[in-house]
Every structure is written in structure tokens, then in C-alpha cells.
C-alpha positions in Angstrom: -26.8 129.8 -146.3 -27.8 128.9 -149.9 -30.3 126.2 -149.5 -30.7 125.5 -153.5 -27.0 124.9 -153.5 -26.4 122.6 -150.6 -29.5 120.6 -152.6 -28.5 120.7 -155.8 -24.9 121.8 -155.5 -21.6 120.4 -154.9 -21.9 117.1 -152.8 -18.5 117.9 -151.1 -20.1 121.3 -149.3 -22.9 119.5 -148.3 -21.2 117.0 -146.6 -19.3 119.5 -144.8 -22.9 121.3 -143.8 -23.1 121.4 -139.8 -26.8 120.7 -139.9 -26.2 117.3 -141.9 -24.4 114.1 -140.5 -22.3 112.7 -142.8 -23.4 109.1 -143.7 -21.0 106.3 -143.3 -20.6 103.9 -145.9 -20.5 100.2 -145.4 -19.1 97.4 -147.4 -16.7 98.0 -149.9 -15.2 101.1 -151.3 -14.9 102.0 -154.7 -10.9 101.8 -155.7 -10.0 100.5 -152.5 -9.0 96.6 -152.1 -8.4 97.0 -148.3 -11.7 97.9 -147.5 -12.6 94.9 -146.5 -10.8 92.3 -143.8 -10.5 88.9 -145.5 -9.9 86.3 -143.3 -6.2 84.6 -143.8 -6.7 80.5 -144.7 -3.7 79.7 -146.3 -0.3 79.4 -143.8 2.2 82.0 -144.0 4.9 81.5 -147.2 7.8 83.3 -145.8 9.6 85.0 -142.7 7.7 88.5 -142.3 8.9 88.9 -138.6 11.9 90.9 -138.3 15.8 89.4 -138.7 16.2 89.8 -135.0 12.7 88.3 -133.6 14.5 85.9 -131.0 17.4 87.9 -129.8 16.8 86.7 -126.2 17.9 89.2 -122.9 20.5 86.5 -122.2 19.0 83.5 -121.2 20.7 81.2 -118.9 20.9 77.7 -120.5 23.5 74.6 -120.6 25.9 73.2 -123.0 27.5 70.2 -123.1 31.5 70.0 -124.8 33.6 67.1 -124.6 31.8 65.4 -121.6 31.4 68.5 -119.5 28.5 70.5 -118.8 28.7 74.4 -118.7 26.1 77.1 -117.6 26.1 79.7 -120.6 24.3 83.1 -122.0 22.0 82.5 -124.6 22.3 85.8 -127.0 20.6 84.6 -129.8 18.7 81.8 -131.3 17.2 81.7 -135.0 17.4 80.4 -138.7 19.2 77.5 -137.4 21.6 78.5 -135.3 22.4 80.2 -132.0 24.7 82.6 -130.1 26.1 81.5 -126.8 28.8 83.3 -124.7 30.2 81.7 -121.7 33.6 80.1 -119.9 34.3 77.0 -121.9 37.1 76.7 -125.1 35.3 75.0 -127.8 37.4 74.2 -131.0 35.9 75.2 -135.1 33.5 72.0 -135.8 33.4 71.0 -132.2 30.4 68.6 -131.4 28.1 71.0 -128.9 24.8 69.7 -127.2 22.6 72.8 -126.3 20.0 72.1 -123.8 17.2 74.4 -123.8 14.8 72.4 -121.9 15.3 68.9 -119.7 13.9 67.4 -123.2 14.8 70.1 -125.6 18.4 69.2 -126.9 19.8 70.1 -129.9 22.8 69.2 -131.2 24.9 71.7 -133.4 28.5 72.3 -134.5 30.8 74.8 -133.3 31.0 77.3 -136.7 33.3 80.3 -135.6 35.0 81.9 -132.2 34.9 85.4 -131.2 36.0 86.7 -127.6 34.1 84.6 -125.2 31.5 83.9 -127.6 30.5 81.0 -129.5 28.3 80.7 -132.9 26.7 77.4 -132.9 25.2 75.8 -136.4 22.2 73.2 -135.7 22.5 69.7 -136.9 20.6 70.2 -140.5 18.8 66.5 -140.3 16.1 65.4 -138.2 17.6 63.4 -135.8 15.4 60.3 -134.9 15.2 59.1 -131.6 14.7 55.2 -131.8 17.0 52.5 -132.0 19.6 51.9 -134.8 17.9 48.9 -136.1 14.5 51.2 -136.4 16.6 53.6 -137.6 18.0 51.6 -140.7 14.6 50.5 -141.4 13.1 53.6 -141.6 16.0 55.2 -143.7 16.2 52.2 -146.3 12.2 52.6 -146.4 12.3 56.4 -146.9 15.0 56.2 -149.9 13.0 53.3 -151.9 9.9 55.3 -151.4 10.7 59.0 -152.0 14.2 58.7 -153.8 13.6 55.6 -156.5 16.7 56.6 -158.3 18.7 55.7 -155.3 18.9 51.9 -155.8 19.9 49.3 -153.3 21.6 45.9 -154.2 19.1 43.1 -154.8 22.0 40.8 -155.4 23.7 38.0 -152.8 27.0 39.4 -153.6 29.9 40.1 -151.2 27.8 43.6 -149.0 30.3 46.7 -149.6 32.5 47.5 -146.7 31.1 49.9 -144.3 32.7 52.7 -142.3 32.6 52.3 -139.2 31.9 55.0 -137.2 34.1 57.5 -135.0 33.3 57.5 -131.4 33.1 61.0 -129.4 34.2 62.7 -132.4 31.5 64.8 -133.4 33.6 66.1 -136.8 34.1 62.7 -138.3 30.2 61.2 -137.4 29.0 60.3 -140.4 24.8 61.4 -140.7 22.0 61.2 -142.5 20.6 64.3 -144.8 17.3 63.8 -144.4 15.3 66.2 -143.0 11.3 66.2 -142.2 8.9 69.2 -142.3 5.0 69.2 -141.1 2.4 71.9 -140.5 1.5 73.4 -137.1 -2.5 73.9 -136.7 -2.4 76.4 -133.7 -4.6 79.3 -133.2 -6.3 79.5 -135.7 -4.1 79.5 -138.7 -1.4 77.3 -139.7 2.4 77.2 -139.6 5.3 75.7 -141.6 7.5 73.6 -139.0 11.2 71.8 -139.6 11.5 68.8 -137.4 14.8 68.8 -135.5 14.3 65.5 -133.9 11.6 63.2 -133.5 10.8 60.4 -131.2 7.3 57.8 -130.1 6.6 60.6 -127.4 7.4 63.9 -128.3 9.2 66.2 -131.0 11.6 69.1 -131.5 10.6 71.5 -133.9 11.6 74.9 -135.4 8.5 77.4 -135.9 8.8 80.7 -137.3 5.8 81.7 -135.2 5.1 81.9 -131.0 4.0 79.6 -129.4 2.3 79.5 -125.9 3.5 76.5 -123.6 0.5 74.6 -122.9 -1.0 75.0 -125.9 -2.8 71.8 -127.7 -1.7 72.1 -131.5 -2.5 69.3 -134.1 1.1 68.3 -136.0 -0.2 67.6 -139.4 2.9 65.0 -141.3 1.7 65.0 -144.8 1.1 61.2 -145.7 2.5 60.4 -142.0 -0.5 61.5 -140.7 -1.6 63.9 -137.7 -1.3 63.7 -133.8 -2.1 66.3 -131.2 0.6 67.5 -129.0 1.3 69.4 -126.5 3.5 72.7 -126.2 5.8 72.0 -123.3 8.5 74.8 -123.8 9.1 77.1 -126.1 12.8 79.3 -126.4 12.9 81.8 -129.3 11.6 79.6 -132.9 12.8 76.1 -131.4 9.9 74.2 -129.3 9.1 71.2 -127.6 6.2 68.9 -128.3 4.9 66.1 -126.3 2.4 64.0 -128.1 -0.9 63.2 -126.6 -0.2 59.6 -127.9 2.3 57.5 -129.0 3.4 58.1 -132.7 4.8 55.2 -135.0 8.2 57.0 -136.2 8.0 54.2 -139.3 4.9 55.9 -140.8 7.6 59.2 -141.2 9.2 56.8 -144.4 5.4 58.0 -146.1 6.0 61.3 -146.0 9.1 62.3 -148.4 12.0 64.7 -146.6 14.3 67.3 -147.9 17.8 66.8 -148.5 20.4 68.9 -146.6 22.5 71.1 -148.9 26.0 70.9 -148.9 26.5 74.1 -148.6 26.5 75.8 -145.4 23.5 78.6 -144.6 24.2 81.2 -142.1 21.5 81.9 -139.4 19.5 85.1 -139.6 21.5 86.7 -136.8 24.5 86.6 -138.5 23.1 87.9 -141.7 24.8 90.9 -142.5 27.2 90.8 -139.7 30.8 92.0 -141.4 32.8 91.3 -138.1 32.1 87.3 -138.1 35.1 86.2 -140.7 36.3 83.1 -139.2 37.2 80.6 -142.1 34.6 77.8 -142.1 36.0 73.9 -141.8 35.0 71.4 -143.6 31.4 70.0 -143.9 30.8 68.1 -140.9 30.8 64.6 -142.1 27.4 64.5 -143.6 26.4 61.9 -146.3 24.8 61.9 -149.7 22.1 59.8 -150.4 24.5 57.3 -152.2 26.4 56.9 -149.3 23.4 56.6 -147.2 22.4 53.8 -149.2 25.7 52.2 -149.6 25.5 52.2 -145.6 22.4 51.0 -145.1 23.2 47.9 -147.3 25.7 46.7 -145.3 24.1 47.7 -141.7 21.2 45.4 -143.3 23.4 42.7 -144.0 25.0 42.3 -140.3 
């Protein structure tokens, strides 16, 4: 072995010399920017999970369609929307209730038919669960606040006539676009979150992220403010929240919501899927913010 060359030779053979242990760097590497694990503080920006992350092993859950109640297969549930097969005869825009939990119901439209199975869009606003007079209020609050441009009549003239609204007929309902969005604090890091609906007690929401049932997250609403909850139940990205203490459903006019698009969005499961061609209906009787308003005026006025 040449000892003058493993000295003063080529750094490579003497790091490959049997006699010598090869020291391990620490810290960073030169040229490499993953050399180092940086700890992630901001919340995630977009879906990195794969398209078909809740595809469920057929979960038994309930619907309800035109009064009745019906035991179904939960195929799918994501992006919005879910996949049910079972033995009831829904028809395109149907009004469908789908209960994944005793408090965990959402309500959705029927979008398109295939065999004996059913593709179910979700509501698009948050639904709030108060009474219609808390209701208006908060509305009327949340458009003069967030939405200036939407005026409201200041005037004593003769209120515009209001429609009134179609019982059991979940096609013609008339609804509000309005839909709120928070951040989930959970284990360590921090999650975008859509509100489905929204009551004193508890909350619906749609994560993108798992959550464990029991779990004690903090639901942070923007200029609303924060309250801890708790997870109660959790099926695919929809889960239930119950709120450690009561929450005032008029601070939610602080914080300003999204407005549904008109147009409609298919859910990631359906993405990409060549076989689903059923013609879509019309839009399922959702309002702009001009009708909102026009509504509201009159509601005030009763």
C-alpha cells in the first residue's frame, strides 16, 4: 500500500482505505437544498393527496328521498360530492339528505343516474343552523359588511314582492351563495377547512386532511374568531365538530364568505371518468347576491 499517496493523494482512494473510517458530515451539504429537514409552518396550499384518497370499502350509511329513509353503499365521498349505490329511484336534481353520522347531514342534489348508482353533488353554501329570523339578520349583516356594492333600500317605499318559497321541492328552493371557510389547528400544522353547515353547538366541515375522532382541534374563523372543538366523526374529508362552547353564529357576518359559482364543479372521483355523460339540469335554484338582497328586504319588512 502506498502510504505517500493515501496522504497526499487522491481524497477519493483514501476514503475508500479499509484502515480509515470514513467521517460523516453534519449540517448542510454543499449543492444540496434537502439536506436539511425544515420544519413546515405555513398550511398546505393545495390537494397533494391522491384523486382517490376517500374511496371508502363500501360503507353502510343512510339517505333520505322524498320522506323515506334508505340504507345505502357509500363508494365514494370527496371534492364535494359522493357516490352511493343502493335500492331507491331518485330523479336528476332530486333533493337527497345523506346522513353520515346521527349529526353529520349533508344535503346534496341528485347530479346523474347510472345502474343502481347515484352521483350526489353537496349543497355548495354553508347551511346555518339557526332560526330564519337569525338567519336574515346575519345574511343582511354579511352583505352590508363584505359586499358594499350590494345595496339595500333605505327608503319607506312599497318592499318588492318576495317569492315565496316551494315546499318539499328541493329543485325549486331558493338559497343563499354564501359560503364560509376557516383554518383547522390540529396536530401540529394547520388545515384549510369549508364549512358545510354551522350551528351554536357544533359544525360540518370538509378537510382535505385526516382527522382522528376525539381529537381537540382549535377552529380559527378569521375575524369571527376561534373556539375549540371536538372531532366527533369523521367519514372520508367531511367531519363533525362539536364545540367545547357555545359559538355566536352572528359574529360569522365578520368574517367575509365566498360566493358559489354558477357553474357546476365535478367532484374529484368523477374527474376523468368518460362513462358519467348524463346531461346536467338546471342550476338548482341558487341565488345571486342581488336576489339575496332583494329577499332579505322584504323578509325584513314582514
Amino acid at each position: 500500500m502506498n502510504i505517500r499517496a493515501k496522504i497526499f493523494g487522491n481524497m477519493d482512494e483514501a476514503a475508500a482505505s479499509p484502515l480509515v473510517d470514513a467521517k460523516k458530515p453534519k449540517g448542510a451539504k454543499a449543492d444540496m437544498l434537502n439536506s436539511i429537514p425544515v420544519a413546515r409552518e405555513a398550511s398546505r396550499r393545495g390537494n397533494t393527496r391522491a384523486d382517490d384518497r376517500h374511496r371508502l370499502p363500501e360503507q353502510p350509511v343512510r339517505v333520505t328521498h322524498n320522506g323515506a329513509s334508505h340504507d345505502v353503499q357509500l363508494i365514494n365521498l370527496s371534492g364535494g360530492g359522493a357516490m352511493v349505490e343502493g335500492d331507491f329511484a331518485p330523479m336528476l336534481w332530486d333533493r337527497v339528505d345523506l346522513h353520515l353520522a346521527e349529526d353529520g347531514v349533508v344535503e346534496c342534489a341528485v347530479r346523474w343516474l347510472r345502474d343502481n348508482r347515484v352521483g350526489l353533488e353537496f349543497a355548495h353554501e354553508t347551511r346555518l343552523e339557526c332560526s330564519a329570523d337569525e338567519q336574515a339578520a346575519l345574511l343582511r349583516a354579511t352583505i352590508q359588511r363584505s359586499f358594499p356594492e350590494v345595496e339595500f333600500e333605505t327608503s319607506d317605499d312599497v318592499p318588492r314582492p318576495v317569492q315565496a318559497p316551494a315546499a318539499d321541492d328541493g329543485r325549486r328552493e331558493r338559497r343563499h351563495p354564501l359560503i364560509w371557510s376557516g383554518t383547522l389547528h390540529h396536530d401540529y400544522q394547520s388545515t384549510p377547512v369549508r364549512l358545510r353547515n354551522i350551528s351554536t353547538t357544533g359544525a360540518l366541515i370538509e378537510c382535505e386532511d385526516a382527522l382522528r375522532v376525539g381529537a381537540e382541534p382549535l377552529l380559527d374563523l378569521g375575524e369571527a374568531g376561534t373556539i375549540f372543538a371536538t372531532v366527533s366523526w369523521a367519514v372520508g374529508d367531511q367531519a363533525g365538530l362539536k364545540f367545547q362552547q357555545n359559538f355566536d353564529l352572528a359574529q360569522l357576518a365578520k368574517a367575509k364568505p365566498q360566493v358559489a359559482s354558477s357553474k357546476w364543479k365535478a367532484p374529484d372521483y368523477l374527474k376523468g371518468d368518460p362513462a358519467v355523460d348524463t346531461p346536467w339540469a338546471e342550476e338548482w335554484g341558487r341565488m345571486s347576491l342581488g336576489e339575496l338582497r332583494d329577499e332579505l328586504e322584504g323578509f325584513m319588512k314582514r
